[in-house]
C-alpha positions in Angstrom: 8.5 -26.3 91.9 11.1 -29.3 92.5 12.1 -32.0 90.7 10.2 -33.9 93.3 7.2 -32.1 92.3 7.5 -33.5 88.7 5.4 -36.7 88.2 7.2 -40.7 88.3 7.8 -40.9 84.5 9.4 -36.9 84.3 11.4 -38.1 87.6 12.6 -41.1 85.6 13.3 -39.3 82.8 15.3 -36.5 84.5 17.0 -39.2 86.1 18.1 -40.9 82.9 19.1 -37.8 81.2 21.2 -36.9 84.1 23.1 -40.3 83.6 23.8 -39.9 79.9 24.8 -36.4 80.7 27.7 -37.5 83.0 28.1 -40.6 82.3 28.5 -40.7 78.5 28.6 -37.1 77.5 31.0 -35.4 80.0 34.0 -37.7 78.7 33.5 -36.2 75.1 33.7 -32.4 76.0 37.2 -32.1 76.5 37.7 -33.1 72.9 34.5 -31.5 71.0 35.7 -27.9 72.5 38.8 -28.2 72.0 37.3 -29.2 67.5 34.9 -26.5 67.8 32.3 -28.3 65.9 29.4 -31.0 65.9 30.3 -34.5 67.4 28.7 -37.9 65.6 29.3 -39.2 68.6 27.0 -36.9 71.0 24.6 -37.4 68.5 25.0 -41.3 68.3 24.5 -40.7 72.3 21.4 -38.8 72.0 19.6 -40.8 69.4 20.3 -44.6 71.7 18.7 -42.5 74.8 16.0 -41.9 72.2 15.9 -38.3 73.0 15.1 -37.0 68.9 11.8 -38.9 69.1 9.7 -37.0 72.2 8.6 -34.5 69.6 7.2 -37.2 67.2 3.8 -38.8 67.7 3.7 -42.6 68.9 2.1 -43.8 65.5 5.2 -42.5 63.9 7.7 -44.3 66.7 8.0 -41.5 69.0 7.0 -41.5 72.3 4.0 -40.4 74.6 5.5 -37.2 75.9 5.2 -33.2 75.7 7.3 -29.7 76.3 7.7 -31.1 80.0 9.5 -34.0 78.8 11.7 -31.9 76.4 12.4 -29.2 79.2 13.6 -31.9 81.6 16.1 -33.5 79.2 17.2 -29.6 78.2 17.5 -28.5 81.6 19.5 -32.0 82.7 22.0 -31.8 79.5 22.8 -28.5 80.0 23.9 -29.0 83.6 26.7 -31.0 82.0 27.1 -29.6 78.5 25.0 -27.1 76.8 26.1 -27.7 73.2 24.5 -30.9 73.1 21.3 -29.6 74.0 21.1 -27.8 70.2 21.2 -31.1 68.4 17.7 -31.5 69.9 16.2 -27.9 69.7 16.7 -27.4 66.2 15.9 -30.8 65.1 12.9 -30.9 67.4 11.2 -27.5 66.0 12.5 -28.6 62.4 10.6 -32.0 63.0 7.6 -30.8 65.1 5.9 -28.4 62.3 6.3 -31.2 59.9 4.3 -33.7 62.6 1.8 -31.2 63.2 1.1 -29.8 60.3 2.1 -32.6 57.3 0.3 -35.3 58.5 -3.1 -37.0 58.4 -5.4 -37.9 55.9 -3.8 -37.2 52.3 -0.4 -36.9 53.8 2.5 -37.1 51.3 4.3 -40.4 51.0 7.6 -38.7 52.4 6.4 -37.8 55.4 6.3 -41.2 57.6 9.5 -42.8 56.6 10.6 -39.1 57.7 9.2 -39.0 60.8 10.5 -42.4 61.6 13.5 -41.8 60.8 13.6 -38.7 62.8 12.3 -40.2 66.0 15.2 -42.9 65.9 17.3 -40.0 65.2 18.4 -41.6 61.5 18.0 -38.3 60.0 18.3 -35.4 62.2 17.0 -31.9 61.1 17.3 -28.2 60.9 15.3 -24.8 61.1 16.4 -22.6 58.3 14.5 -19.5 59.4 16.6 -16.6 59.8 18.6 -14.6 57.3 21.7 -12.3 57.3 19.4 -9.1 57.5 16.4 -10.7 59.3 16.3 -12.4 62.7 13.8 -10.8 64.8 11.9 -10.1 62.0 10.8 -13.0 60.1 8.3 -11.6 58.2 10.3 -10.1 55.8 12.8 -12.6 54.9 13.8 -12.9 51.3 14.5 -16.4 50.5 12.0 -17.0 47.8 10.4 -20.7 46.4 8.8 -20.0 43.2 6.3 -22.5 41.2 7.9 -24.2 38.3 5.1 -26.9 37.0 5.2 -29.7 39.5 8.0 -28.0 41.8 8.8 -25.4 44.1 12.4 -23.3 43.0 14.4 -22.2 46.6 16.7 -19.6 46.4 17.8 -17.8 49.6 20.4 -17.7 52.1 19.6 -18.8 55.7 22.1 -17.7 58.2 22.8 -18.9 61.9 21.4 -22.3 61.5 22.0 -25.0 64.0 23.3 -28.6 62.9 23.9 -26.9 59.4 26.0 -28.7 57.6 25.3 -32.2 59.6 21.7 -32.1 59.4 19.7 -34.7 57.1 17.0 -32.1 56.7 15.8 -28.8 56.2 12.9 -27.2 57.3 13.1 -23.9 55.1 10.8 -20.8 55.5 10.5 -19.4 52.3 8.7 -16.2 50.4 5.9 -18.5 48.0 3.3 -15.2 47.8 3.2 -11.5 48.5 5.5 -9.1 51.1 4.5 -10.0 55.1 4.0 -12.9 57.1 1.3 -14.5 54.7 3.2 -14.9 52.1 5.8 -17.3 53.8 5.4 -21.4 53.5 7.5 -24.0 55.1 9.0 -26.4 53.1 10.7 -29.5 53.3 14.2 -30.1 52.3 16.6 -33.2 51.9 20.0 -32.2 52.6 21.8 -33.6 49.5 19.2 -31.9 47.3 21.0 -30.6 44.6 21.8 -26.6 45.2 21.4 -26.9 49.3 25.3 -25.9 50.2 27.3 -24.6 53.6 28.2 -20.8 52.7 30.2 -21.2 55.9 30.1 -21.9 59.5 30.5 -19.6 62.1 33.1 -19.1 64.5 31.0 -18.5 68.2 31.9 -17.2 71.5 29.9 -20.5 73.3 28.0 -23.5 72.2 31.7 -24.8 70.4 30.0 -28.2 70.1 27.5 -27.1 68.3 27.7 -25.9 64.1 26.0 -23.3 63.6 26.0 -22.4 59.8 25.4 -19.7 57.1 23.3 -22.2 54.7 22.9 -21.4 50.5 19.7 -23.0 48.6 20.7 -22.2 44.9 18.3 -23.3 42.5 17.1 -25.9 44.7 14.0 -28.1 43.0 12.1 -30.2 45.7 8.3 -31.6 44.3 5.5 -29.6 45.4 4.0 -31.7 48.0 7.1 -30.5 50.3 5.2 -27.6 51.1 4.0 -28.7 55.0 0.7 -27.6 55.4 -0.5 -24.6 53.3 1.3 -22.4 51.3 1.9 -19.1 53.0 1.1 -20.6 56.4 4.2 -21.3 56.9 5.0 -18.2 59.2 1.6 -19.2 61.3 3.0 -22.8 61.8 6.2 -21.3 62.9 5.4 -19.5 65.7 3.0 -21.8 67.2 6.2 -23.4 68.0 8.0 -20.3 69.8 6.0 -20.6 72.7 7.7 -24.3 73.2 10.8 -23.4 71.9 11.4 -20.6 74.5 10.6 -22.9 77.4 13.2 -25.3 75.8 15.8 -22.1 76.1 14.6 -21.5 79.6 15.0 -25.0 80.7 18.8 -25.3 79.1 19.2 -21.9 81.0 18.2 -23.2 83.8 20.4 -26.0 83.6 23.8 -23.9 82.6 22.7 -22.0 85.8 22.3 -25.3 87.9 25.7 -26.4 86.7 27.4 -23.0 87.6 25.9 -23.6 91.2 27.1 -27.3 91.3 30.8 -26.5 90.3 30.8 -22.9 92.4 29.8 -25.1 95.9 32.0 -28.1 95.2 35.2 -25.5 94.5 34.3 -23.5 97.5 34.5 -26.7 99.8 37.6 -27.6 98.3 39.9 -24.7 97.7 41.8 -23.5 100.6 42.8 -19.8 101.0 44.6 -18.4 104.3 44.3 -21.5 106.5 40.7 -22.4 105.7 38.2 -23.1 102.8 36.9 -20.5 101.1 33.4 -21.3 101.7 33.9 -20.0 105.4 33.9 -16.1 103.8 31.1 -14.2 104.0 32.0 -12.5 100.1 32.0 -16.3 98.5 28.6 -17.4 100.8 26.7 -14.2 99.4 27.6 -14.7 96.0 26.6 -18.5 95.8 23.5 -18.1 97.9 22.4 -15.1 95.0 22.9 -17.8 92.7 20.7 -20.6 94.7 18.1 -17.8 94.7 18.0 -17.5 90.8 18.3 -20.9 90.2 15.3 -21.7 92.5 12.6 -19.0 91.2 13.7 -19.9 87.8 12.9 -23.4 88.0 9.6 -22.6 89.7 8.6 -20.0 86.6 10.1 -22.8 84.0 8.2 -25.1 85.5 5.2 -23.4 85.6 5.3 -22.4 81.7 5.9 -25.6 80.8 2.3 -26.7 82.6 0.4 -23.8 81.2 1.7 -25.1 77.7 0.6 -28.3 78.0 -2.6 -27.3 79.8 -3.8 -25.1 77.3 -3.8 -21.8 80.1 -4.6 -18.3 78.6 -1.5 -17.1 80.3 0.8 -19.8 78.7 2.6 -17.4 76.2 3.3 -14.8 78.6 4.6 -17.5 81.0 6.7 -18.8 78.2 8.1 -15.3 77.6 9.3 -14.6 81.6 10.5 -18.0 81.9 12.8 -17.7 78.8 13.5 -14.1 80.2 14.7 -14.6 84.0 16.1 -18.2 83.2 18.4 -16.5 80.5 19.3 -13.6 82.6 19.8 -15.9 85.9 22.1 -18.1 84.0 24.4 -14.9 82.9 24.6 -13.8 86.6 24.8 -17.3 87.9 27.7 -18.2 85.7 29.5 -15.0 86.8 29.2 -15.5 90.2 30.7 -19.0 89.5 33.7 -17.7 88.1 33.9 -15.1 90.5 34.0 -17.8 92.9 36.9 -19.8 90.9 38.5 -17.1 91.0 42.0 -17.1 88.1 41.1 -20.8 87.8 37.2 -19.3 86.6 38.9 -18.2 83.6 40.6 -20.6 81.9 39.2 -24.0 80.8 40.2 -26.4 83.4 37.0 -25.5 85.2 33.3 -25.9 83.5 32.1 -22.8 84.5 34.4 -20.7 82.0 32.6 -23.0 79.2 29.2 -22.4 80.8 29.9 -18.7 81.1 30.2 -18.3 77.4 27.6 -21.0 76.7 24.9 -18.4 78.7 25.1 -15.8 76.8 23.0 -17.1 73.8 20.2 -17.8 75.6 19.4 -14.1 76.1 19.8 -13.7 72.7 17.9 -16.6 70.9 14.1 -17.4 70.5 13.4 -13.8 70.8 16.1 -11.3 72.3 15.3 -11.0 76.0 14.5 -7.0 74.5 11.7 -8.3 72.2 10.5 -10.7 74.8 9.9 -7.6 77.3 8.0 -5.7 74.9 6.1 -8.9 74.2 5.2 -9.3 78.3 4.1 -6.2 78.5 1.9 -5.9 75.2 0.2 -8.6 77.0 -0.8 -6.5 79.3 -1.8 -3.1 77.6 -2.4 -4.7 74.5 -2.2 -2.0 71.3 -1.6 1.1 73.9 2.1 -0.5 74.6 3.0 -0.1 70.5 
């Protein structure tokens, strides 16, 4: 599929998010790389284009949209600068179990000043899911919440968390009953509750505007209608958001790869080597039309998942699972061959595509290793014979 493909209001919409991208975010990454760390003002950007609302419903003050809309702004951001997409992603999943699974009749009195809040982009909000010795497998995290009266108890230590540290809110997944996957709940946590600390943030290889955060709950006491949903659904709730979450990595892949393609064909017209540009050589021509091929059946597969979600298709988790797979592994090559392309000037920092280089690698890493996923595509094939 292409853009033109897409429907008036996702055309409008990718059109818009491709104007804050260079418009108002591109003149901000020069400084945020060079800080290494989250910018208020990226976020400030994000929350006016109203971007942290698509995941919250209309009665709340978000708006009418779905994992198409998400995937577009993704994909469009990342062209430009990758790091900002992660403000979204982990306050979208940290906000979208809450909307799904906190509200409606008897809903706790915190949760729609939250949600408003959230889709104005007031408070913004974190996943605290993985732990130092648990990332793929979720199901036997440690962090425990234990009953005391009218309150749950947190104590834990969540590791790798995105917008830790600036986040308003913390969506925790914590042990509240026996070992395995039913025995985890997700709870809801203000970020100046007392006991929720940064252990430390992490020093990455990409993503530099992004924080990404080892995060401590010590002793942290939050009332007991902060459980969202039931307790020890919490792991249930959780990965009905995966599916959505990995076409939101696909799409931003897809993106970092579009950008790599953008910068490799404007340097190639422009640089001159032995008389001539160096788009006239065969070597530089073969490498950017690999990367026109990846970047074309990627967006086709992206696009398709991101249907099938909304559709409600059989196949839609599987589809998820490729696209997050070849997007991910197009953007590596894609980025590559952009730098290839650069040549010296690919690897230092006066060129995007050494930024989007490093900035690729996570995606084959995140929302499942691209490892898992395959395992995952294939059980969906030969079912209990492929364990």
């Amino acid at each position: 599929m292409l853009h033109s493909d897409l429907d008036e209001q996702l055309r409008d919409l990718v059109d818009v998010t491709h104007r804050v991208a260079t418009e108002k975010i591109r003149p901000l990454i020069d400084e945020t790389e060079r800080s290494g760390t989250f910018s208020p003002e990226i976020r400030a950007i994000l929350a006016s284009a109203g971007f942290f609302g698509l995941v919250v419903p209309e009665e709340y003050g978000g708006g009418d949209s779905d994992v198409r809309h998400q995937a577009v702004v993704l994909e469009q951001l990342a062209r430009t600068y990758p790091s900002a997409c992660t403000y979204l992603t982990a306050h979208w999943l940290a906000t979208k179990v809450i909307a799904l699974n906190a509200t409606g009749p008897g809903e706790p009195d915190w949760v729609r000043p939250l949600l408003e809040d959230a889709a104005s982009g007031t408070r913004m909000g974190a996943i605290a899911a993985t732990e130092p010795d648990h990332g793929s497998d979720l199901a036997r995290i440690t962090t425990n919440a234990r009953r005391d009266g009218d309150d749950w108890i947190i104590n834990g230590t969540k590791r790798f968390i995105t917008n830790g540290g600036f986040a308003d809110f913390y969506t925790v997944l914590a042990r509240t009953g026996g070992e395995g996957s039913r025995g985890l709940s997700l709870i809801f946590v203000e970020a100046d509750r007392a006991g929720v600390s940064v252990g430390r943030w992490e020093r990455k290889m990409g993503l530099h505007g992004s924080a990404t955060a080892e995060m401590i709950f010590d002793d942290v006491r939050v009332p007991a209608d902060h459980v969202i949903g039931e307790v020890d659904r919490g792991f249930t709730y959780l990965m009905r958001g995966f599916d959505e979450g990995r076409v939101g990595v696909a799409a931003m892949c897809l993106g970092i790869a579009q950008g790599a393609l953008d910068a490799a064909t404007a340097y190639a017209t422009q640089r001159r080597q032995f008389g001539k540009e160096i788009a006239s050589y065969q070597g530089v021509q073969f490498l950017v039309a690999d990367m026109s091929i990846g970047v074309q059946a990627s967006r086709s597969v992206v696009y398709d998942a991101m249907h099938a979600l909304v559709a409600g298709h059989p196949d839609a988790s599987r589809l998820a699972a490729i696209a997050k797979t070849l997007a991910s592994d197009t953007a590596m090559e894609a980025t590559s061959n952009a730098v290839q392309v650069h040549g010296g000037a690919g690897y230092v920092s006066d060129f995007p595509v050494e930024m989007l280089m490093r900035d690729a690698k996570i995606g084959q890493i995140y929302e499942g290793t691209n490892q898992i996923l395959r395992m995952l595509i294939a059980r969906s094939y030969f079912g209990d014979a492929a364990r």
